[in-house]
DOPA-78191 format. One record per residue (C-alpha): x, z, y; residue in three letters. Coordinates in steps of 0.25 Angstrom, whole numbers, padded with zeros to 4 digits, always signed. Each point is the difference from the previous one (the first is absolute). Example, Ala and Ser with C-alpha at 12.3 -4.5 7.8 and 13.67 -1.06 7.14 Angstrom:
% residues 2
+0049+0031-0018ALA/+0006-0002+0014SER/
//
This chain:
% residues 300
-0064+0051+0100UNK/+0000-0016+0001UNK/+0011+0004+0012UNK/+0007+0008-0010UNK/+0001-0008-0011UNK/+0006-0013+0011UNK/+0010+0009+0003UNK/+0005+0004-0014UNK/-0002-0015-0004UNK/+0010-0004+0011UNK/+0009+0010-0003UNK/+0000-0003-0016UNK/+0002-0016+0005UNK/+0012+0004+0009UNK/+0008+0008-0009UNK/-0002-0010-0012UNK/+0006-0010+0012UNK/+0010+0010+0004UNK/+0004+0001-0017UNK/+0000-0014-0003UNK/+0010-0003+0012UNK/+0011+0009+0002UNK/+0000+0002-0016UNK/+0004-0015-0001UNK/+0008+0003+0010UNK/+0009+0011-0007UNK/+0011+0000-0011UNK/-0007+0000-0013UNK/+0008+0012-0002UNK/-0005+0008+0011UNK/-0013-0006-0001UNK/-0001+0006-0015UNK/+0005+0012+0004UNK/-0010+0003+0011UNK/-0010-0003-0008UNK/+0006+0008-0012UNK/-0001+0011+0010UNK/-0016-0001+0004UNK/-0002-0001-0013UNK/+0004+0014-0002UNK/-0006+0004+0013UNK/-0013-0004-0005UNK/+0003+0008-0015UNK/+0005+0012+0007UNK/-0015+0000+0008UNK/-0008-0005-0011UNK/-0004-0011+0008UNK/-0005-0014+0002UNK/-0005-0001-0014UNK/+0011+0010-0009UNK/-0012+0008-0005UNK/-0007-0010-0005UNK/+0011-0008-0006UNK/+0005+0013-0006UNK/-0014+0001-0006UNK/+0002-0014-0006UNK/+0013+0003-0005UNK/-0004+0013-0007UNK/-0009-0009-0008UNK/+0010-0010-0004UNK/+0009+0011-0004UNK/-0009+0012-0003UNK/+0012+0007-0008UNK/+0009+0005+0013UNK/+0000+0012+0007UNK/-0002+0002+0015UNK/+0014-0001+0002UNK/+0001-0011-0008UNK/-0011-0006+0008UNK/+0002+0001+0013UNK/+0016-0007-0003UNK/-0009-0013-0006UNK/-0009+0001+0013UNK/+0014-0001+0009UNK/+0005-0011-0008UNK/-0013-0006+0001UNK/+0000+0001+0016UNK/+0015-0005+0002UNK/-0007-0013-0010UNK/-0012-0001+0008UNK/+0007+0001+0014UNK/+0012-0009-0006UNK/-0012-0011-0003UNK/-0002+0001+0016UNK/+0015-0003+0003UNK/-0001-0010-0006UNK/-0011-0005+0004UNK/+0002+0000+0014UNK/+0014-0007-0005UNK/-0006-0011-0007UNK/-0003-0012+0009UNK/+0014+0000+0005UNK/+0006+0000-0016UNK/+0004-0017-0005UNK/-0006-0005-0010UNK/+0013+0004-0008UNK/-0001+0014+0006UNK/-0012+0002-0007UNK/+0004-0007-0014UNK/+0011+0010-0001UNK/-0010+0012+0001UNK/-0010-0003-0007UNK/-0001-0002-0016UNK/-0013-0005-0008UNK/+0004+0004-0015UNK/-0009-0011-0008UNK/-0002-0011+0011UNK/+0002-0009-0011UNK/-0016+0003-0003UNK/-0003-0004+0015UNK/+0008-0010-0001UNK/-0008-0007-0010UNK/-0012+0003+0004UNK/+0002-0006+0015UNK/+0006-0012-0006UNK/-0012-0002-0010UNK/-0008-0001+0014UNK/-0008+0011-0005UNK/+0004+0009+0012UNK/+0001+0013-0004UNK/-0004+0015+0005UNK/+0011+0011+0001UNK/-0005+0013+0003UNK/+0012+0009+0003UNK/-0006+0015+0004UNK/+0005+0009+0013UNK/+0013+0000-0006UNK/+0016+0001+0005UNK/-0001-0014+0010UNK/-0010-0009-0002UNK/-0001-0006+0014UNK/+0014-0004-0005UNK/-0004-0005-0013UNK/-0012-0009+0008UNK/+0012-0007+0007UNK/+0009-0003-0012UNK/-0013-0006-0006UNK/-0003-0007+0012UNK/+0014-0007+0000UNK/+0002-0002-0013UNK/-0014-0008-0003UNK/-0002-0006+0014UNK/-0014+0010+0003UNK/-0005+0012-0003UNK/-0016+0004+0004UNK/-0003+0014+0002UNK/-0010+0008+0006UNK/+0002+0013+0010UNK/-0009+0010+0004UNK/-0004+0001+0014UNK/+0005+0011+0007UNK/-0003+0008+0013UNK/+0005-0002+0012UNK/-0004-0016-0001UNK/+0013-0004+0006UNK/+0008+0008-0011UNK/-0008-0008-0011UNK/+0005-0012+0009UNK/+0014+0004-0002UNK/+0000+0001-0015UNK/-0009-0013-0001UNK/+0012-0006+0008UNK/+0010+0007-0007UNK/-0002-0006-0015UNK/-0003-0012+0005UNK/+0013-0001+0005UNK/+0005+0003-0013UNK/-0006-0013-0005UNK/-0013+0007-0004UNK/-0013-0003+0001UNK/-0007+0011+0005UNK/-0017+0002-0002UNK/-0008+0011+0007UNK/-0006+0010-0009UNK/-0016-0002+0003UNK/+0001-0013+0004UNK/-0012-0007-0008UNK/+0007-0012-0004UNK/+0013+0008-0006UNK/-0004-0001-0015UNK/-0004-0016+0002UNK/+0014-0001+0006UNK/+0006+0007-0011UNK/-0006-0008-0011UNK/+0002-0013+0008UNK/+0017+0004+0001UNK/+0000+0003-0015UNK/-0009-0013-0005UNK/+0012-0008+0008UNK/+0010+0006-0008UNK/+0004+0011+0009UNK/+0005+0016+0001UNK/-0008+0009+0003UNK/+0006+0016+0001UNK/-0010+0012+0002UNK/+0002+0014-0001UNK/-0006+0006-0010UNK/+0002+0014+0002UNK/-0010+0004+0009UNK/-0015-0002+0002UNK/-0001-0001+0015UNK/-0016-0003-0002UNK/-0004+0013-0008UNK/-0008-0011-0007UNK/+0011-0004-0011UNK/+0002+0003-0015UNK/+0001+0013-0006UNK/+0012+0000-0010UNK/+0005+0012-0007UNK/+0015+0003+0008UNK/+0009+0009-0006UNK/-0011+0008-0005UNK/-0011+0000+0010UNK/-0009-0009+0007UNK/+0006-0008+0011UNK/-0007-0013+0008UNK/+0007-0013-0001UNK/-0003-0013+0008UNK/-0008-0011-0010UNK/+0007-0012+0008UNK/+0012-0003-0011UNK/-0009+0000-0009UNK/-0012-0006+0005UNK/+0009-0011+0004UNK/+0006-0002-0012UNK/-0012-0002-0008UNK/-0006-0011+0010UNK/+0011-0007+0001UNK/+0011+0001-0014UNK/+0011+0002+0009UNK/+0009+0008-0007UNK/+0001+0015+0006UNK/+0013+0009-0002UNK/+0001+0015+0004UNK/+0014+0001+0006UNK/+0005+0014+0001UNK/+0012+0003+0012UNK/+0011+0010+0001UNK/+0013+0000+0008UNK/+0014-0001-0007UNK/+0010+0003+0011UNK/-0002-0010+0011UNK/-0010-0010-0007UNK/-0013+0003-0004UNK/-0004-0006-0015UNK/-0012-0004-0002UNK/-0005+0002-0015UNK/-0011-0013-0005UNK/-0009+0007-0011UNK/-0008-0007-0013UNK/-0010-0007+0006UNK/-0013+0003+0000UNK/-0010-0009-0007UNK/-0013-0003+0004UNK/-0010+0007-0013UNK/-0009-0012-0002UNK/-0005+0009-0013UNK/-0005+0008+0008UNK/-0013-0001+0009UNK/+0003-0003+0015UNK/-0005+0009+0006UNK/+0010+0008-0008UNK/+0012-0008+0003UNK/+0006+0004+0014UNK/-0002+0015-0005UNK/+0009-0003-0012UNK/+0009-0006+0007UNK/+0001+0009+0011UNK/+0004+0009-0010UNK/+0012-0007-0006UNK/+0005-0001+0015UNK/+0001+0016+0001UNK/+0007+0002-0013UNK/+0010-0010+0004UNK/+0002+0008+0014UNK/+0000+0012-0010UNK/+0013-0005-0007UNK/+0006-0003+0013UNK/-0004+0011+0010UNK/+0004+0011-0011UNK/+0013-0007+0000UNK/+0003+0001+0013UNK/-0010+0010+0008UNK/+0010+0003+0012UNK/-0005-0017+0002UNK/-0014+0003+0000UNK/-0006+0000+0014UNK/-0014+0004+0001UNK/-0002+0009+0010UNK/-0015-0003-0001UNK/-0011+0005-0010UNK/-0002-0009-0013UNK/-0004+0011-0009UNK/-0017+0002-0001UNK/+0003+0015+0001UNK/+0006+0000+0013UNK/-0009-0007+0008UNK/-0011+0007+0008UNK/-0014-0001-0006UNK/-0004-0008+0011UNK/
//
């Protein structure tokens, strides 16, 4: 078993090696097309995640028929796999490559809040491109912290660590012991923070009522916020031709009414109903291939 899982680690690391080179290496036109193409390979086979992110997508938009569906699941992939182009794209873009496609709608607010030296936590969700978005943030306010979640093979997780800091990130291991002291030290010196919010990775989050059933959301945004006062924006993502817009919604407001172990619960709360507004905007955008909903998951 240890043999077998070596192998298939080896070969995962390889062909995320393989991607990352010869992609940069194509015509963006081709490489879109390409991928463009697996994307519906993987449609066509309900595979690599389709099912589930076609159950997902029947939640956000309980109203369409199969047909209707399986189109919005298509879209969905030809999204997702057009996040991994661009990915594998990314390091090689300028810094003005990478202003041209990427727009944040209300930066103005981040803006103030960084130059209040207040730091400030944005909290975009699994949406359009927001590897893309971490760069743009990174180059405009001079740093950007971040936390990734370790992956398997190890080497792979190496990659990805590398990769966004050569973005101009600063990357944390999930699960290190220190990540949250970090955190709080980047925000108390007046920096941004940017976490995903979308997807409990622990199993250990918040329950939040998400379009209509209970789904688990990570307590760091909000935990964070209420330690710290940093200010903490959901932003929403969706691609418009070739830019993806990044969307910053109302802030959320730390409840000191309420009791504090109340708080981060509330708060969690105002971050789903503003990835509610923006996922039911665009839901081919939406890439969660993964369980968030309680009523998924396995009972262990």
């Amino acid at each position: 078993m240890v043999k077998r899982r070596t192998v298939a680690d080896s070969v995962t690391n390889s062909a995320f090696t393989v991607g990352w080179a010869a992609t940069k290496g194509m015509p963006e036109a081709v490489a879109q097309q390409v991928f463009r193409t697996g994307a519906d390979a993987l449609w066509w086979q309900d595979a690599g995640g389709v099912e589930q992110l076609k159950k997902n997508l029947a939640r956000v938009r309980p109203e369409l028929d199969p047909n209707e569906l399986n189109k919005l699941t298509r879209a969905g992939m030809r999204s997702y796999m057009r996040y991994w182009c661009e990915a594998f794209r990314l390091p090689k873009m300028t810094p003005a490559q990478i202003n041209g496609r990427f727009e944040l709608r209300g930066v103005e607010l981040l803006d103030e809040a960084l130059n209040s030296g207040r730091g400030a936590l944005m909290i975009p969700g699994h949406m359009a491109n927001w590897d893309l978005a971490g760069a743009w943030a990174a180059s405009r306010y001079g740093q950007l912290t971040t936390v990734v979640e370790r992956l398997k093979p190890e080497k792979l997780f190496d990659q990805f660590m590398s990769y966004r800091q050569s973005l101009g990130m600063e990357a944390l291991a999930l699960g290190n012991p220190d990540v949250m002291r970090n955190l709080i030290e980047r925000l108390h010196s007046g920096g941004l923070v940017a976490l995903l919010g979308d997807r409990d990775i622990s199993r250990n989050g918040v329950q939040v009522d998400f379009f209509g059933e209970v789904a688990s959301f990570p307590a760091g945004p909000a935990m964070l916020a209420s330690l710290t006062g940093a200010p903490l924006y959901p932003v929403t993502m969706h691609y418009e031709g070739a830019r993806a817009i990044g969307v910053v919604q109302n802030q959320v407001e730390v409840p000191h009414y309420l009791p504090k172990n109340e708080r981060v619960a509330h708060m969690t709360q105002q971050v789903a109903r503003a990835f509610e507004v923006g996922i039911a905007q665009h839901p081919e955008d939406w890439h969660m291939l993964q369980k968030i909903w309680l009523g998924d998951w396995s009972p262990r």
